[in-house]
N, C-alpha and C positions, 0 to 999 in steps of 0.2 A: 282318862283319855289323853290327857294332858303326855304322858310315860309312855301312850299308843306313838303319839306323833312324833316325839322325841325320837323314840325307837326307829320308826318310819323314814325319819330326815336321816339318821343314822347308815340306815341296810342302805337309804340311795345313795351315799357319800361312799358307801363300800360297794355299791354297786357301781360307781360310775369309773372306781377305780381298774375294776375289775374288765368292764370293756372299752377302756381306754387299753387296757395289758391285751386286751383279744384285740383290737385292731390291730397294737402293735407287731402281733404274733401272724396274725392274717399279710400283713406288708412283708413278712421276711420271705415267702415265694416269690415275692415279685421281684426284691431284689435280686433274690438269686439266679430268675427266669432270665434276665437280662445278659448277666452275663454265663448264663447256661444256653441260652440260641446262638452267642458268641460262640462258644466252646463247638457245637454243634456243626455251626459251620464250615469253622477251619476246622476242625476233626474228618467231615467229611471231602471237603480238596484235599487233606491227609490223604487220607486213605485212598481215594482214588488215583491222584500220583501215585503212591508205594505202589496199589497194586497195576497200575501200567509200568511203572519199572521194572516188579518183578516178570512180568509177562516180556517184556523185550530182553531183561538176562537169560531167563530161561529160554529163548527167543534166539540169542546167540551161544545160547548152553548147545542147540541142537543144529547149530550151522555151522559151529567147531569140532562139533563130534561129525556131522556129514563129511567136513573138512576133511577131517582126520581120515573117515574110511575111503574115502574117494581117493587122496592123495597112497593111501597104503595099496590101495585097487591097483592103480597107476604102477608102483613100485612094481609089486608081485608081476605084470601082464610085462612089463618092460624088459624084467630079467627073462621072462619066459619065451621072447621071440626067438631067440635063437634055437629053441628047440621045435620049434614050429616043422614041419617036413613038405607041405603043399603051398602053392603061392596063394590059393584059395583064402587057407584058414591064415594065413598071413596077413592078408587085407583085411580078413575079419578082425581080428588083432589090433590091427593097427587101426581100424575105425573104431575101436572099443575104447582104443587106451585116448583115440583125440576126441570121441563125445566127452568122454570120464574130464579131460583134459580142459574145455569148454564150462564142463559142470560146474568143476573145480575152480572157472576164471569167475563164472554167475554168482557163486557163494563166498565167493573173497569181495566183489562187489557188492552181495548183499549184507556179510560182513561189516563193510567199509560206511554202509551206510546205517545200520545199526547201529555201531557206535558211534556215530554223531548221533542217533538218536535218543541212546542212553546220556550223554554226558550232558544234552540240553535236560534232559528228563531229573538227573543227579542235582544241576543245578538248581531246575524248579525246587526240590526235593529239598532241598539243605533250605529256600527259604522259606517252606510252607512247615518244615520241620520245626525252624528255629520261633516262627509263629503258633507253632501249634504246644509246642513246651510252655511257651511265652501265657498262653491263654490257659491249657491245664494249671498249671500253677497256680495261678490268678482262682481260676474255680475250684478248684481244690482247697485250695485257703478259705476262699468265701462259705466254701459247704460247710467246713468244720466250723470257721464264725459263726453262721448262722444255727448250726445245730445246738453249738453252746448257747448261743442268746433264745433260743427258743426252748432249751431247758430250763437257761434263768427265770423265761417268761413264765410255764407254763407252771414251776418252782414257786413264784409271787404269786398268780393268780392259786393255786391249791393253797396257799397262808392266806388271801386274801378270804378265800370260802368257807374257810374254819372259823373267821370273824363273822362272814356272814352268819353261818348257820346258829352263831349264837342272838344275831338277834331274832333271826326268824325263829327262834323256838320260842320267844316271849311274845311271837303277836299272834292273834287271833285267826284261824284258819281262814274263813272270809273276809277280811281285811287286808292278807298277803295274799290271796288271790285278788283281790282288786287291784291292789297295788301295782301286780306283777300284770294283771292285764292292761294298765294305762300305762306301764312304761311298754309294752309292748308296740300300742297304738302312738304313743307320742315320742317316739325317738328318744327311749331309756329315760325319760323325765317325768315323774309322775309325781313330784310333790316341787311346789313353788312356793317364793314367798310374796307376801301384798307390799308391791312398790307405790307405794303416794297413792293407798286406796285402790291401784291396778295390780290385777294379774299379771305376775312377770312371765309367762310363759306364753300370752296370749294378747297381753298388754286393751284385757278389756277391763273399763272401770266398771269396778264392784257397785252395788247399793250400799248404802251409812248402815241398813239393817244386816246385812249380810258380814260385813266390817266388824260389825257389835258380837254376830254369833262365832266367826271365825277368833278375836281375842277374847272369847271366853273360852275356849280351846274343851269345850263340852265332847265335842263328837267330829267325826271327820267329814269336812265340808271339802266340795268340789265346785271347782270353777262352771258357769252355768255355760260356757261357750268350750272349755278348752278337753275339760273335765279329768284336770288336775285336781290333785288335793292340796289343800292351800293353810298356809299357817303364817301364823301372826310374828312378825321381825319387831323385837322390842325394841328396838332400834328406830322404829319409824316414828 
């Protein structure tokens, strides 16, 4: 029994290695989460400027082209008076080319104020750009950090398990189930040792007889409160 418990103090010394490695493996989303809701956000004022810029270029893509056929309208109707023959279709003529003429004044004003619209939009632009490179970067780096150190981790814990598995091949099928169910119920801790005659795990005093059967190390004894299993520190 004495080789049982050895074993036992053992697997939890490699057990405790192993989820102290899973917590640390558990914590690398959080860091990344942080500056992933960063990323996120100026990604998203990103993209919303761009795409209100592009909508106001393409915006005066189609006020420059109206520009364009209205002022070529204009030309063509202008050259074409003099062949006019009725004073009728003259006036029609000549109301056509000063609506056109009118149109042409509305779209250079609308024009005029597009592009003040873009160049404020350009500037936002340049600084949510220079912020949003600013923060991929950042995340981007962090990702591949993190991806490596959660190989390293997951690397250690798979070395850590091959240790394990050799001690659990030496203990007793109903003994690594008990084991595995106390450390489930007490926070990965199922074997303690006797501090000054107490349970170090539950800090209750022992009885002198239970003291007596625990360093005779016969069989596996359990704390009557914690319901650790408990072994004798020659030490004490």
């Amino acid at each position: 029994m004495d080789k049982t418990l050895n074993t036992l103090s053992q697997l939890e010394k490699v057990d405790k290695v192993i989820s102290e490695y899973q917590r640390e493996l558990d914590e690398l989303p959080k860091e990344l989460k942080t500056v992933e809701d960063e990323y996120n956000s100026v990604k998203e004022s990103y993209d919303a400027i761009k795409s209100s810029l592009e909508e106001l270029n393409n915006l005066k893509k189609e006020k420059d082209e109206m520009l364009a056929e209205k002022k070529e309208f204009i030309k063509k109707s202008e050259s074409k008076l003099y062949l006019i023959k009725t004073y009728k279709e003259f006036n029609a003529a000549q109301k056509e080319i000063s609506d056109a003429k009118k149109e042409v004044k509305q779209i250079e004003d609308d024009l005029l104020e597009l592009i003040e619209q873009i160049e404020k939009k350009e500037e936002e632009f340049k600084k949510i750009e220079g912020k949003f490179n600013e923060i991929s970067e950042k995340y981007n780096e962090l990702k591949e950090k993190v991806a490596l150190k959660e190989q390293e981790i997951k690397e250690k814990i798979e070395e850590e398990n091959k240790v394990r598995q050799q001690f659990v091949k030496d203990l007793d099928g109903e003994i690594l189930a008990k084991y595995n169910l106390i450390r489930s119920r007490r926070n990965g801790i199922a074997i303690v040792e006797i501090n000054s005659n107490t349970c170090s795990g539950c800090f209750m005093n022992l009885p002198p007889q239970l003291i007596i059967e625990i360093r005779k190390k016969n069989k596996i004894i359990q704390c009557p409160s914690c319901q650790r299993i408990l072994i004798w520190n020659e030490d004490n």
